[in-house]
N, C-alpha and C positions, 0 to 999 in steps of 0.2 A: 503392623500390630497396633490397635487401639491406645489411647492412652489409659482404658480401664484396664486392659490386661497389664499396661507396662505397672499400674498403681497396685495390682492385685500381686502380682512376681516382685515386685520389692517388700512389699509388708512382709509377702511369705519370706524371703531370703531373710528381714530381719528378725524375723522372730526365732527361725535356725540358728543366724547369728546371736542372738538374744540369751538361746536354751545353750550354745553352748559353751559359751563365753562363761554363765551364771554355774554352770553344771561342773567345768574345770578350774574353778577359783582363781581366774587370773587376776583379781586384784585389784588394788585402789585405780590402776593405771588406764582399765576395762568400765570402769564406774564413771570417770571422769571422762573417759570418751564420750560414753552413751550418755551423760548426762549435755554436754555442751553440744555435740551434733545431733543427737538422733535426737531426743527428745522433742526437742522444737520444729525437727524434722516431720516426725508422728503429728502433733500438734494442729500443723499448717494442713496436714495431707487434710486429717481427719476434717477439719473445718474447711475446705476449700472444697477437696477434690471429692469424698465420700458424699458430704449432704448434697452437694448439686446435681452430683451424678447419680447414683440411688435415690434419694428423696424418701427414703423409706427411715420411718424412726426405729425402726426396729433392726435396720440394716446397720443402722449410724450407731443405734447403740451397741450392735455386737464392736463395730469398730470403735469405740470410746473404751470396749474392756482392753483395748491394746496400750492405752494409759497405765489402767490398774496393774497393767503387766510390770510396766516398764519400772513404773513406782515398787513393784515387790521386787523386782530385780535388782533394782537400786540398794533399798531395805536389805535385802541376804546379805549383798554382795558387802555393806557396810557392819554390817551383823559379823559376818564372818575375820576371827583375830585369827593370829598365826604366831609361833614362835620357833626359835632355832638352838637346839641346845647337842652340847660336844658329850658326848658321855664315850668313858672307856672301859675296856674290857673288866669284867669283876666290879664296874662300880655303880650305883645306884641313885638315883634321884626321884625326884615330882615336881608341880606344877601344879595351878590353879585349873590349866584345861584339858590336864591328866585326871585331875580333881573331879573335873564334871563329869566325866567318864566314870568313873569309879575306879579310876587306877591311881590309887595311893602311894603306887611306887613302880618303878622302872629300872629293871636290869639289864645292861648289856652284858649276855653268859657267854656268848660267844661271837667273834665276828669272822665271815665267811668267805672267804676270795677265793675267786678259780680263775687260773692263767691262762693264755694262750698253749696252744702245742708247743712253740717254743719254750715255754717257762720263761719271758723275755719279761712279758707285760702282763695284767689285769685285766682278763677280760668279762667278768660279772662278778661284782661283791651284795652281799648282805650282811643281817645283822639277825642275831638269835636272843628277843625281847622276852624276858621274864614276867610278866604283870601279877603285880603284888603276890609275888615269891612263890607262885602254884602256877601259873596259867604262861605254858612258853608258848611263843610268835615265833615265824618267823616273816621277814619284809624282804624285800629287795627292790633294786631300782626299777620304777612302774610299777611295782607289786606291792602298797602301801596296806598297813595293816587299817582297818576299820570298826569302830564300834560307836554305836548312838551318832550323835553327831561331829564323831573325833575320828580325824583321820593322822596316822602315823606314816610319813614318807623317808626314805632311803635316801639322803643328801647328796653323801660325799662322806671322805673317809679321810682318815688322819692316822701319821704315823709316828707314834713316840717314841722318840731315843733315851735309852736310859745307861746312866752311867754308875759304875759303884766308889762314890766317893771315901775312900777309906782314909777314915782321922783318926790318930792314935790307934792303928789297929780294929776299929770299930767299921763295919760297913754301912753305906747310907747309899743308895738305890736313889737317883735323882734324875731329874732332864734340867732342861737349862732353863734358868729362870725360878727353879726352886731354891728354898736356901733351909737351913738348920741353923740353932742357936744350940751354945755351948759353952757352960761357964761365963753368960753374960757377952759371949763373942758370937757374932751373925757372920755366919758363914754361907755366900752364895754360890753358887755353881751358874759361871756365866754362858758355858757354855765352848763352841771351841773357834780358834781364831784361825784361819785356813792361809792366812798371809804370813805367822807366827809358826804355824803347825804346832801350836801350843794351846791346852786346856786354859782359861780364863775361869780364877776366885777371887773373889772379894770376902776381905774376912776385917768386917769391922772399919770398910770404906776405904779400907787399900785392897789395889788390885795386884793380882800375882798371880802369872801363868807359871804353868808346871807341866814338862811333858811327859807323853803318859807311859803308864808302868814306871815312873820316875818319883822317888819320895823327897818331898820339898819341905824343909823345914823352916815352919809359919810359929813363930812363937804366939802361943806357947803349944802349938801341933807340928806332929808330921803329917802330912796329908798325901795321900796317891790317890792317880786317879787308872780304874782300868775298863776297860769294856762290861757293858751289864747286859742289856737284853731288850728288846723291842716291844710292845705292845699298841693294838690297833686300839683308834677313837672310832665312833662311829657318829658321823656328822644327821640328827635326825630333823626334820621337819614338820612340827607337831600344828595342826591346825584345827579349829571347832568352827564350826558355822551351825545356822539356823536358817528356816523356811525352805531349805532346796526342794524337798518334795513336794512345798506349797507349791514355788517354781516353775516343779515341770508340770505339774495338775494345770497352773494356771497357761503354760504355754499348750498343752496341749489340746487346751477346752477350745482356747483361740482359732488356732490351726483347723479343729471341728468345725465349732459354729463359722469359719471362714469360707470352710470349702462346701458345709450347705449353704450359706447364703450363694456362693456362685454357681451351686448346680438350681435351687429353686428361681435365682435371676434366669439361668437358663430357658 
């Protein structure tokens, strides 16, 4: 095999690699590749190997727009923010790149698991997106919700333990790590201690476990603590980018004018 065809089979393979690197959002880690090897890679070919061996300016300049490529690939790929945010069942939020989207708010109404046959394990979860209180989604893992240039992806999922902290008779619905104040006294729920087999509170920076269904008297409370109820997070992956359809126009114009230049070389 010539060294033209072996120069012509590599540009093609990186430009595949190019389109879908830029196309799947992999990220700073995909930018900083292509920019330290390939780049100077392309660079060398294009001045070296293209103008000696074609001599055609018209050849060299379709291969000079493999530059422009790599430059808008660059651009997207830096263009494109992402963020991660925990939302649980019944509760709602926004963002700046929910914002650009026109979704002013973000409901998780429902989250969705189906188990194996055994009922052992998990074997596909989702999530049931409200957008701004009319418009429901639904995502699941690979199956990201889409709009303009925002994509909504299916993370990973969280599972919260909640406990009914009852002081003086009053109930307080908690997980570990939240606290209530009361008469001036901070009361924490730390949570449970598996070497103790006892619930851990902090009320006012002294700690005191209590076991449970057991009432412990914390001056100036009694506090019991008893089983409450579970509720899913649903772990999302919010990401906005720009130019990708420039992207694939410009990868795809390349790939064109590549493969006439090598049938009219022909």
């Amino acid at each position: 095999m010539s060294s033209k065809k072996l120069h012509n089979i590599f540009l093609i393979l990186l430009i595949i690699y190019l389109m879908v690197t830029g196309l799947l959002d992999i990220g700073r880690k995909a930018v900083l590749l292509n920019a330290i090897f390939f780049l100077p890679i392309i660079v060398t070919l294009t001045i070296t190997l293209v103008w000696r061996r074609f001599g055609s300016p018209i050849v060299f300049t379709l291969h000079i727009f493999i530059l422009l490529l790599i430059f808008v690939f660059l651009l997207v790929s830096g263009m494109t923010t992402s963020t991660t945010i925990v939302l649980e069942e019944g509760k709602t939020t926004t963002n700046q790149l929910l914002k650009k989207a026109g979704i002013n708010s973000l409901t998780l109404h429902n989250f969705v698991v189906k188990l194996t046959r055994d009922k052992r394990s998990i074997k596909d979860y989702g999530s049931i997106l409200i957008l701004n209180q009319k418009d429901t989604v639904t995502i699941k893992v690979n199956k990201p919700f889409s709009r303009k240039n925002l994509k909504i992806f299916q993370k990973a999922y969280r599972i919260n333990y909640y406990f009914n902290l009852v002081v003086n008779g009053s109930n307080n619905f908690l997980t570990p790590g939240d606290s209530l104040t009361i008469d001036n006294f901070k009361i924490v729920f730390n949570g449970y201690d598996f070497k103790k087999k006892e619930f851990v509170v902090t009320v006012n920076d002294s700690i005191h476990y209590i076991k449970k269904n057991r009432v412990c008297k914390i001056e100036p409370f009694h506090i019991m603590i008893t089983p409450g109820f579970t509720k899913y997070s649903s772990v999302l992956l919010i990401t906005h980018s720009k130019g990708k359809n420039l992207l694939l126009i410009l990868t795809m114009a390349y790939i064109l004018t590549l493969t006439i230049a090598l049938i009219v070389k022909k």
